[in-house]
DSSP file (Angstrom, degrees, kcal/mol; ACC not computed):
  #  RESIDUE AA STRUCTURE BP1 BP2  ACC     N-H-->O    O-->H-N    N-H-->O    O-->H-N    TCO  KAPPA ALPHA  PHI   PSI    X-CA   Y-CA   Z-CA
    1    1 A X     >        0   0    0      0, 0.0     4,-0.7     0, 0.0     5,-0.3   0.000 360.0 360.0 360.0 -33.1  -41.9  -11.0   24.0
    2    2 A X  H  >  +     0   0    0      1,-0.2     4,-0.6     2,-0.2    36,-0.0   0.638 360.0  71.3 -93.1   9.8  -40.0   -9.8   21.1
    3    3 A X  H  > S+     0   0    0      2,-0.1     4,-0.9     3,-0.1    -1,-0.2   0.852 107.6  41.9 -76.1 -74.4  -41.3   -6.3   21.7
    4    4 A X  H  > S+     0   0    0      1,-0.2     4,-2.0     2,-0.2    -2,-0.2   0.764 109.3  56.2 -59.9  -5.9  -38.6   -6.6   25.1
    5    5 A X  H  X S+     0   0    0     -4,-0.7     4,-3.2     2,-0.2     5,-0.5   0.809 112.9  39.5 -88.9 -45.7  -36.0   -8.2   23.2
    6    6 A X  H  < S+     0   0    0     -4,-0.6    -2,-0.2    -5,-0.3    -1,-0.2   0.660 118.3  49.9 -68.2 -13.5  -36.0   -5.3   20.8
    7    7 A X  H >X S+     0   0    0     -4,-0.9     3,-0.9     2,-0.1     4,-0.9   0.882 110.4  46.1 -51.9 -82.9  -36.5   -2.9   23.7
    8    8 A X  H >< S+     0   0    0     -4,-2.0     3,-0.7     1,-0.2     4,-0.3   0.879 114.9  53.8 -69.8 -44.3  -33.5   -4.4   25.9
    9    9 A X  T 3X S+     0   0    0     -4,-3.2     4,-2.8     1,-0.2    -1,-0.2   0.749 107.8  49.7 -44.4 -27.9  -31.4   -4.3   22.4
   10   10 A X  H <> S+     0   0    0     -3,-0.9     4,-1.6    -5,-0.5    -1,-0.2   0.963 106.3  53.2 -63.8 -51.5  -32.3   -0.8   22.2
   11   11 A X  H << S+     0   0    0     -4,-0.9     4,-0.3    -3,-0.7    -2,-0.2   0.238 108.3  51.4 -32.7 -28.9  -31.2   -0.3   25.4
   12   12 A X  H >> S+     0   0    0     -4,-0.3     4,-2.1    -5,-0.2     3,-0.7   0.817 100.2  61.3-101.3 -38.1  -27.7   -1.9   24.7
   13   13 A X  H 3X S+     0   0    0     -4,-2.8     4,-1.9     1,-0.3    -2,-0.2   0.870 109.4  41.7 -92.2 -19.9  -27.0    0.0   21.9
   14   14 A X  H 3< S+     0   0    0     -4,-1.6     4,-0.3     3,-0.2    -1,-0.3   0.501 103.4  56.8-150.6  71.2  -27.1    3.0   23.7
   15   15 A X  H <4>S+     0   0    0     -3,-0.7     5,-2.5    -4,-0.3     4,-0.3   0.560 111.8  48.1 -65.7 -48.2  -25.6    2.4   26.5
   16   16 A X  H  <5S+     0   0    0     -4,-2.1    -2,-0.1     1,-0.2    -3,-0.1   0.897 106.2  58.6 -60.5 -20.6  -22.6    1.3   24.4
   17   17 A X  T  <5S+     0   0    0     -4,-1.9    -1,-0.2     1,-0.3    -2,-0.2   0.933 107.8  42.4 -81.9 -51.9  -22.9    4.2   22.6
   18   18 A X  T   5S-     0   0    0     -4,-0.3    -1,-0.3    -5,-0.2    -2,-0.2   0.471 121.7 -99.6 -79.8  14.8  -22.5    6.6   25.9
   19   19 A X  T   5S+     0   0    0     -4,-0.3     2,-0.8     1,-0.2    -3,-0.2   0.893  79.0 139.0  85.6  34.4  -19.4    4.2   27.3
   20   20 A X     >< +     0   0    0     -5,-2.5     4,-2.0     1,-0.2     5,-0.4  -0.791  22.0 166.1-104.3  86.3  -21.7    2.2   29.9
   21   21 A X  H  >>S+     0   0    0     -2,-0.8     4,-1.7     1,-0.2     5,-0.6   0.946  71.3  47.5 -89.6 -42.8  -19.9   -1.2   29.0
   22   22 A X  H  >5S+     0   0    0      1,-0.2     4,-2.6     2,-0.2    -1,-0.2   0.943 118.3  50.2 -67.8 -29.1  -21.2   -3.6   32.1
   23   23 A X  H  >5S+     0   0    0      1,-0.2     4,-2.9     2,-0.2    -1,-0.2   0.929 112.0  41.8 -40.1 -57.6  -25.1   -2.0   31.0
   24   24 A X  H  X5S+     0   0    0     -4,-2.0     4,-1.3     2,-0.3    -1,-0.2   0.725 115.2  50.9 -90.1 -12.2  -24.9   -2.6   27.5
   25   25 A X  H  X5S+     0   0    0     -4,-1.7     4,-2.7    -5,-0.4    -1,-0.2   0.882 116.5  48.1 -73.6 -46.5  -23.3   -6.2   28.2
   26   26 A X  H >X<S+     0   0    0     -4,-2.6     4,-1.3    -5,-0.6     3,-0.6   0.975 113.4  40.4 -45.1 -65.0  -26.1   -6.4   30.4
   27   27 A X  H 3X S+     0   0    0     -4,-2.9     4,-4.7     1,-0.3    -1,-0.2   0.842 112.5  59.5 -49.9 -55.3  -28.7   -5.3   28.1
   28   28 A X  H 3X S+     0   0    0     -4,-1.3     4,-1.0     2,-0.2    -1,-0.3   0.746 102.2  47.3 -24.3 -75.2  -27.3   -7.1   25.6
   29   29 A X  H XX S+     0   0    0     -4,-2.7     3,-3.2    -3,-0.6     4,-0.7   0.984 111.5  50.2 -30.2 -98.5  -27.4  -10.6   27.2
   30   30 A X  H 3X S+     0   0    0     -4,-1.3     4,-2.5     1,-0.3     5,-0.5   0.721 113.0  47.6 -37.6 -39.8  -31.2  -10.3   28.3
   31   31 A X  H 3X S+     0   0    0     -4,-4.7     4,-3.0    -5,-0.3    -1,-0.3   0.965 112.5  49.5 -58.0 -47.2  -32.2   -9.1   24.6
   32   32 A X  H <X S+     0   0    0     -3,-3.2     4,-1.5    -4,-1.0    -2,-0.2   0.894 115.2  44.8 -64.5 -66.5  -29.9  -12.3   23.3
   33   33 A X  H  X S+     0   0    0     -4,-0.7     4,-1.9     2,-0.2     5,-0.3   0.875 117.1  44.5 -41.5 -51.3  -32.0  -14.6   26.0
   34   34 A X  H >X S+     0   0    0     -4,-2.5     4,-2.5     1,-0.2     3,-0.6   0.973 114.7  51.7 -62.2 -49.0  -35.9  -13.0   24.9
   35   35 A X  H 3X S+     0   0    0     -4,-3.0     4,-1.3    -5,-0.5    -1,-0.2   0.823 113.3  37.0 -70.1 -29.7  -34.9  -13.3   21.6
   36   36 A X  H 3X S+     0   0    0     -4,-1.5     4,-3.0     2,-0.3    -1,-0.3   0.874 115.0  62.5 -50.2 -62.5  -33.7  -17.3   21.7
   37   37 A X  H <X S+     0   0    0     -4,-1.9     4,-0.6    -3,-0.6    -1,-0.2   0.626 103.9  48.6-128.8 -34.6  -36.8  -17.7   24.1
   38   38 A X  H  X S+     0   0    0     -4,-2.5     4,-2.1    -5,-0.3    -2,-0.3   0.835 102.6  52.4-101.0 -65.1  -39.2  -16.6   21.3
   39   39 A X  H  X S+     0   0    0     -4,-1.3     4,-2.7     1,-0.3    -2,-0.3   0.745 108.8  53.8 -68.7 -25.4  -38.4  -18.5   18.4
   40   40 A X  H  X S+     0   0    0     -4,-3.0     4,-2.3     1,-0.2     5,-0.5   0.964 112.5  40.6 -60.7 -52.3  -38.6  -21.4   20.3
   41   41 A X  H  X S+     0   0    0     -4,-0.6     4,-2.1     1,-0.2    -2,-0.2   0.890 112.1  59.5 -46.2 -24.0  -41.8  -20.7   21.4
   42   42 A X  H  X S+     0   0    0     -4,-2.1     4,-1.8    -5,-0.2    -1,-0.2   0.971 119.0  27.2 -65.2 -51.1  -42.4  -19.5   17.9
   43   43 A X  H  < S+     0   0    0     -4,-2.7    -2,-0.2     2,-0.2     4,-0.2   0.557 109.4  69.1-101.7   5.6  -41.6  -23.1   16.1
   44   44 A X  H >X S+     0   0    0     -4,-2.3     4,-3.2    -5,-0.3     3,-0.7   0.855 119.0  34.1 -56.0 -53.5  -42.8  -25.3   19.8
   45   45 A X  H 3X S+     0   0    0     -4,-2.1     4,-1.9    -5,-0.5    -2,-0.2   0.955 114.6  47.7 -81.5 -33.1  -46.3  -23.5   18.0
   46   46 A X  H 3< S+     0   0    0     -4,-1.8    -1,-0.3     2,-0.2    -3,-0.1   0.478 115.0  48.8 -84.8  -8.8  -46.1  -23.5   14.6
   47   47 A X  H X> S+     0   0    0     -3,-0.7     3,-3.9    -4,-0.2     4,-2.8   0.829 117.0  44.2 -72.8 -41.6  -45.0  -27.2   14.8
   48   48 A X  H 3< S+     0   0    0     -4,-3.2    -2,-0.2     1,-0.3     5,-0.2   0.771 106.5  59.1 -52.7 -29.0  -48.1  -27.6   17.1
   49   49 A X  T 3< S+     0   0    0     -4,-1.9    -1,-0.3     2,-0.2    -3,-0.2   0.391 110.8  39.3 -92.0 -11.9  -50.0  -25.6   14.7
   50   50 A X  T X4 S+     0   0    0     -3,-3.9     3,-0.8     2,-0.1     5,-0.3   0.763 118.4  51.5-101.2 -50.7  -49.1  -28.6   11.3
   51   51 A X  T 3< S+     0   0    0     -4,-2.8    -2,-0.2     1,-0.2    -3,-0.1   0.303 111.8  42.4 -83.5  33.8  -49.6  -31.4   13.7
   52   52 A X  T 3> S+     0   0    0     -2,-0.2     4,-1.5    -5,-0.1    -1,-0.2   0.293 118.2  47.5-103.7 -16.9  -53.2  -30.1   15.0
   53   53 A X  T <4 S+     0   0    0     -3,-0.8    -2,-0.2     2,-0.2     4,-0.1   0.399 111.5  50.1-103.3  27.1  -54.3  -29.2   11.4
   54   54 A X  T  4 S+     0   0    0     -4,-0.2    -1,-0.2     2,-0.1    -3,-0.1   0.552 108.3  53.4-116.3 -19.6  -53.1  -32.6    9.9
   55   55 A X  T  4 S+     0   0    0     -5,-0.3    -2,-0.2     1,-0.1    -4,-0.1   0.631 103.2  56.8 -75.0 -29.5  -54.9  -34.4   12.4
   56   56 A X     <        0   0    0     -4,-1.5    -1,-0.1     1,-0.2    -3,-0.1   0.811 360.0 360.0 -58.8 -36.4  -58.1  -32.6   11.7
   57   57 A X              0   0    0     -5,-0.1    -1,-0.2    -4,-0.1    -2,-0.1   0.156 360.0 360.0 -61.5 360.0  -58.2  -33.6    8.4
């Protein structure tokens, strides 16, 4: 997932970079969304990941 965020960012910068303003706004956005969209998911597991290994113990 952060492989597309970094993608769509890629994507944004040039687009801006050739004058494609509503693209790279586009682009922009959806990279802005992936990237939000993984670190929660990142610290929804890595919380899941202290309270299953504190509970094991």
């Amino acid at each position: 997932m952060l492989t597309w965020a970094i993608i769509f960012l890629v994507i944004a910068i040039i687009a801006g970079a050739f004058g494609f303003g509503t693209a790279a706004s586009a682009a922009a956005s959806i990279a802005k969304i992936l990237f939000f969209l993984f670190i929660v998911i990142f610290l929804v597991m890595l919380i899941m990941s202290f309270m299953g290994g504190a509970a094991a113990t």
